[in-house]
C-alpha positions, 0 to 999 in steps of 0.5 A, spaced: 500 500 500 503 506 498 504 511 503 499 516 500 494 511 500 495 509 507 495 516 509 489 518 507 485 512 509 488 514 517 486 520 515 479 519 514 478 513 519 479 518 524 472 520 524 470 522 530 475 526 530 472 530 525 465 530 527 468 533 534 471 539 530 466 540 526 461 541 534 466 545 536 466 550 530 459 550 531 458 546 523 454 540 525 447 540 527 444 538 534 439 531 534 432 532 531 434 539 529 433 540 521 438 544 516 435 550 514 433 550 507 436 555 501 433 561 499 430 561 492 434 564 488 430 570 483 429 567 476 427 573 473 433 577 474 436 580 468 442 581 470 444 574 473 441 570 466 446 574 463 453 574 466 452 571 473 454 571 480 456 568 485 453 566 491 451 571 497 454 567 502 461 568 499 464 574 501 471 574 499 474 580 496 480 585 495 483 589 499 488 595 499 495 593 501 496 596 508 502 601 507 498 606 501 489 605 500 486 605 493 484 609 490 488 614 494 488 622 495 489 623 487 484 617 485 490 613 482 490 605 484 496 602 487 496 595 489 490 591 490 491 584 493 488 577 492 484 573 498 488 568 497 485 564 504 480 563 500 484 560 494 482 553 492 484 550 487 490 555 482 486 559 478 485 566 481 477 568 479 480 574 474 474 578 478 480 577 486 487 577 481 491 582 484 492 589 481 498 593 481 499 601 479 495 603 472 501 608 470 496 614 470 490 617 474 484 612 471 483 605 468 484 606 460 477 605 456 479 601 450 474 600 444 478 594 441 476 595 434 480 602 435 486 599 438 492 597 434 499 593 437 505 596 433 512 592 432 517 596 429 524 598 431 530 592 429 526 590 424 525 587 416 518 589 416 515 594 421 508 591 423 501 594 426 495 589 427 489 590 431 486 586 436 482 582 429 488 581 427 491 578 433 486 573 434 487 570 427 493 568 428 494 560 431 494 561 439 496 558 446 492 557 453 497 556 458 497 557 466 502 562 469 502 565 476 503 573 476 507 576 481 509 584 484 515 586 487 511 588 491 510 582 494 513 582 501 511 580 507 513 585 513 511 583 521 505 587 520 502 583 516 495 580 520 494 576 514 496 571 508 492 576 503 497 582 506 503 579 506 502 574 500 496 578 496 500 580 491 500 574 487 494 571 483 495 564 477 491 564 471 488 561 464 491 565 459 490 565 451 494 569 446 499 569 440 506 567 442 511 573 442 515 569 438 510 569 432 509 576 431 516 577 431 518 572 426 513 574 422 516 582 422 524 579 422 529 581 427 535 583 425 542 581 427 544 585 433 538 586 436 537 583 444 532 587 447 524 588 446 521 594 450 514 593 450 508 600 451 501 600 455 497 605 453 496 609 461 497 615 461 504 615 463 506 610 458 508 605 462 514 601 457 519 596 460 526 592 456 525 584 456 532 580 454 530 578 447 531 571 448 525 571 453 521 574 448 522 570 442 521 563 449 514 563 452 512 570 452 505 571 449 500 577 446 494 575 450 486 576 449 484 571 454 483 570 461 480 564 465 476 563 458 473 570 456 477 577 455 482 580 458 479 585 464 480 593 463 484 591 469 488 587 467 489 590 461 483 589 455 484 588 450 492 585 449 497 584 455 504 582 455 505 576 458 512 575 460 513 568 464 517 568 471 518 574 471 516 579 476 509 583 474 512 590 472 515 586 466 508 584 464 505 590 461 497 592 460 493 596 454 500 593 449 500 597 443 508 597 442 513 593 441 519 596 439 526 591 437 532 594 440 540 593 440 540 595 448 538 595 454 533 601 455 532 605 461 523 606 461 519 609 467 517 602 469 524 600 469 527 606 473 527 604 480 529 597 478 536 599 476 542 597 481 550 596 481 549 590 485 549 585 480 546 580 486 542 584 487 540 585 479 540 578 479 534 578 483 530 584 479 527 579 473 526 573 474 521 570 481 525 565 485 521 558 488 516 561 493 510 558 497 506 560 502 500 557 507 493 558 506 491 554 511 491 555 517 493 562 517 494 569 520 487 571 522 484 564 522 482 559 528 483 553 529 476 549 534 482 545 538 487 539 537 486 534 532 487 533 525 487 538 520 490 539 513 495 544 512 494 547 505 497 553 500 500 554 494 508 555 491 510 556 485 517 559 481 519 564 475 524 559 472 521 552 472 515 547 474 515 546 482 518 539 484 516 538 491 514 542 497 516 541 505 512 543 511 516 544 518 511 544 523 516 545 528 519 552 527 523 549 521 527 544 526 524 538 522 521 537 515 516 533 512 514 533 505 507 535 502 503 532 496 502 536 490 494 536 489 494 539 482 498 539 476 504 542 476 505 547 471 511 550 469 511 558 472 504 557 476 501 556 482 501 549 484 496 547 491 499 542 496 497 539 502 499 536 508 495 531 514 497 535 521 496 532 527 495 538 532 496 537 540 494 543 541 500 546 544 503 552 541 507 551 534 510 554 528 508 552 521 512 553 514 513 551 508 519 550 502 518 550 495 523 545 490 522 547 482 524 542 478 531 546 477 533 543 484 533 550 486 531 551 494 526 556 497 530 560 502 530 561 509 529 568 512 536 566 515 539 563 509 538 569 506 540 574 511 547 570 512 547 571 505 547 578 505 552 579 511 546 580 515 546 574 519 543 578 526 539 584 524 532 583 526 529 587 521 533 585 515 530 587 509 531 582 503 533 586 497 530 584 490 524 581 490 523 576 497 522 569 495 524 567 503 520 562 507 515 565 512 511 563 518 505 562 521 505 561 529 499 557 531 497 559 539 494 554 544 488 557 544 488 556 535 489 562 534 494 563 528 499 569 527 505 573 523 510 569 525 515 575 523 510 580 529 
């Protein structure tokens, strides 16, 4: 019997286990008492029959990150952040993905049969399509993950849409970049793309050309219906792995050139630190636990299923390990979905809580071979082995913990 099997079935044989929770947290209903019966749900209504809704029971929503609101006092939107304590599954309802800053003071309004995508520069053929045009050519749906920066966690952070809600994962269609590109004909010296949105700052960003002509996709589609305006209708540029900023909304330019060109987006990225450039572009291996997590309360001691998501900028993930001890042991997970390269994956691991005080963590493996760091790995790393509020320079793919209290109770383990 394999391991996996076994351990299900011990899992589900303690069931009075279960049921015992389930009292507790006030789920299960007392003898002879009836669940109360749903309410109708309209049939007429216009507006549901067309495009639908959710369930009003279901509550969950985005938030503004804590250090800045949105919108703020100049009515532009900075980052917005995905409830991922609500995630099942990997794909993020396009109406919960995360928003990063639109580069001007209002959402674009785009009529798609106005809009135009222009290739030009180092080029044999200078190109413009419209969106018509794009959706003629041969297409690809993937699943990729999009991430900020941005996306830190700080020991004031009370939950895992604060300190990790600037990542969602996605259904995407679009034209390969590639395509485009070949069918405008890149000349010899050419080794950046510099790709424009349409915002009011237009926001632009310089690609290497060899990650253009890879992965990198001209998308019309998300989660199986047009892009969102948020998200950048009608075409966005999608760079795989790389950090969001690369990723840029409303494309309407691509411009093929020899060097390295310094945009608005790319100003504030730029570094003489070659470690610390190295870690700008590309998102190392991270995870994160979902649940339980900060906010959240466990009922009591029994057993629970550790759950959350990891994922990498550079290859598919190969395994994830839970610490269920402060990181003095490690025990692996199971993988619960498809591991996609550059995309989230749900993992899973059976915990046996005896309700004295723990600390839980997550590590991530890509199939590259590369770890997940510790806070500490990274500090040492760094030079800065004893500061306490040593902040990871690039963007922070370090392992975080959450502590769980006797009382259930799950809090930043950086507070």
């Amino acid at each position: 019997m394999s391991s996996k099997l076994s351990g299900r079935r011990g899992f589900l044989k303690n069931g009075a286990t279960l049921i015992g929770l389930a009292a507790g947290a006030g789920v299960v209903p007392a003898a002879g008492a009836q669940m109360a019966s749903p309410s109708e749900t309209p049939h007429d209504d216009a507006a549901l029959i067309a495009y639908g809704q959710r369930s009003r029971y279901v509550k969950s929503i985005r938030i503004p990150v804590m250090e800045r609101m949105s919108p703020d006092d100049f009515g532009m939107t900075f980052h917005v952040t995905s409830p991922l304590q609500d995630s099942v599954g990997i794909i993020t309802a396009s109406s919960l993905h995360y928003i990063a800053t639109h580069r001007g003071s209002y959402l674009p309004d785009i009529n798609p049969e106005e809009h135009r995508l222009m290739i030009h520069g180092m080029v044999d053929r200078p190109l413009i399509f419209t969106v018509e045009d794009i959706k003629r050519l041969p297409f690809v749906t993937r699943t990729h993950f999009l991430e900020c920066s941005g996306n830190r966690a700080r020991p004031s952070h009370k939950t895992v849409q604060e300190s990790h809600g600037m990542t969602s994962c996605c259904e995407w269609t679009g034209v390969p970049l590639s395509l485009l590109l070949k069918e405008a004909g890149v000349q010899s010296g050419a080794s950046f793309i510099v790709s424009e949105g349409a915002e009011t700052v237009k926001g632009s960003t310089s690609v290497p050309l060899g990650k253009a002509m890879d992965d990198c996709l001209v998308c019309y589609g998300q989660n199986g219906e047009a892009v969102r305006p948020q998200h950048g209708f009608p075409l966005r540029l999608l760079v795989p792995g790389f950090e969001g900023i690369y990723n840029t909304k409303y494309l309407r330019r691509i411009k093929v050139v020899d060097q390295f060109y310094m945009t608005y987006n790319d100003y504030g990225h730029i570094t003489t630190d070659s470690r610390v450039a190295a870690l700008n572009r590309q998102i190392g291996p991270k995870s994160v636990i979902t649940f339980p997590s900060g906010s959240q309360k466990l009922p009591g001691p029994g057993l629970f299923e550790i759950t959350g998501l990891a994922w990498s900028g550079s290859a598919a993930i190969r395994g994830v390990d839970i610490s269920t001890d402060g990181g003095q042991s490690w025990k692996p997970a199971e993988l619960r979905s498809p591991a996609y390269p550059m995309a989230h994956t749900r993992f899973g691991f059976h915990w046996k809580w005896d309700g004295t005080e723990s600390v839980i963590m997550s590590r991530s493996t890509d199939e590259l071979g590369t770890a997940q760091p510790t806070r500490a790995e990274a500090a040492n790393y760094w030079n800065k082995p004893n500061d306490k509020n040593f902040n990871v320079p690039g963007t922070d793919n370090t392992v975080f913990p959450w502590r769980v209290a006797a009382d259930g109770s799950v809090h930043n383990g950086l507070a």
